[in-house]
Steps between C-alpha positions, in 0.01 A plus 500: 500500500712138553308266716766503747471872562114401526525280759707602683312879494208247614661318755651810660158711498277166605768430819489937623098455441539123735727713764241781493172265578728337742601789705225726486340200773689671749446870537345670801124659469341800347445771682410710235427370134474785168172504353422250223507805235844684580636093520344460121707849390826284567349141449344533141853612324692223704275208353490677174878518481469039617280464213701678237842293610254206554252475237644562144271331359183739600663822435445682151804401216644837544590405856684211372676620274902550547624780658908388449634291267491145618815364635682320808667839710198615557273215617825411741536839667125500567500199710825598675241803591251296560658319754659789633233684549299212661755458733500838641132512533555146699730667723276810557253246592701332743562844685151589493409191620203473691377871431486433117137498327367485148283800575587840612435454888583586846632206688440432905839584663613628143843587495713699277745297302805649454765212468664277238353701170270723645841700591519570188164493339189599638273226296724222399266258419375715222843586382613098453115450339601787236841374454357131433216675259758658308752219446108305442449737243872478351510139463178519286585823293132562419298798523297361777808478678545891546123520499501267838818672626251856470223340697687390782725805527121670500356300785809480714562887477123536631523245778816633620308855542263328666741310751720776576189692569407308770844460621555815592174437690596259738863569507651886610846355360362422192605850371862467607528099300354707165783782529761153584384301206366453159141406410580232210791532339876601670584838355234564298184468654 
């Protein structure tokens, strides 16, 4: 992969991580918080997917090896995903505002969010994460690419089971926004 594509894969994933730390300062309090072990079941494949994009250099060669053939398309169209898919999960995060959490939890005054993306989508924060893990996983057309892109799809798809679960909880309407919307992905899913 060309330095450029690199850094600026770097830049982009270091400045969504600085807005993340940033904003998560201002969210309202737990009412309700899931129990450490049903957080882990989502947790665990999210930091393994960080350290496969992250840490080349302590995964097993096989990992590393290529995937594609090296060349400039693909690296390019990655980061155009990349930033993309940050993007979206920035916006999500805007209209979630102070009712987002890192954690699968039940806010004080929680309210359902069903504006800017959320029309649309019912978890667009994941679907922008999984959009910038697979143009992540384009520009660096290694195994551990895919490999990261199957962990994340693993632990979103169990922490959205667990979030819809207890938003149809706390909200009657909840069932009327699934039948409106899509979970992850417009048309598909």
């Amino acid at each position: 992969m060309e330095t450029g594509v690199r850094t600026a894969l770097l830049a982009m994933w270091l400045g969504w991580t600085a807005y993340w730390l940033v904003a998560a300062r201002d969210v309202k309090r737990n009412r309700w918080r899931e129990p450490p072990a049903a957080r882990a079941l989502h947790s665990v494949p999210l930091l393994l997917s960080a350290v496969l994009l992250a840490a080349p250099h302590w995964l097993p060669r096989a990992l590393t090896a290529r995937l594609v053939p090296a060349g400039p398309a693909l690296p390019l169209a990655g980061t155009v995903l990349v930033a993309f898919g940050l993007g979206v999960s920035v916006w999500a995060r805007v209209h979630l505002g102070r009712n987002w959490s890192s954690q699968v939890v039940v806010k004080q005054d929680h309210a359902l969010v069903r504006g800017g993306p959320y029309r649309v989508v019912r978890h667009p924060i994941y679907s922008g994460l999984l959009l910038a893990i697979l143009g992540t996983a384009a520009a660096i057309g290694e195994w551990r690419g895919l490999a990261a892109l199957a962990c994340a799809l693993a632990g979103i798809l169990v922490r959205v089971r667990a979030e819809e679960a207890q938003m149809r909880r706390i909200f009657p309407e909840y069932a009327s926004y699934v039948r409106q919307s899509w979970a992850l992905i417009p048309g598909l899913y």
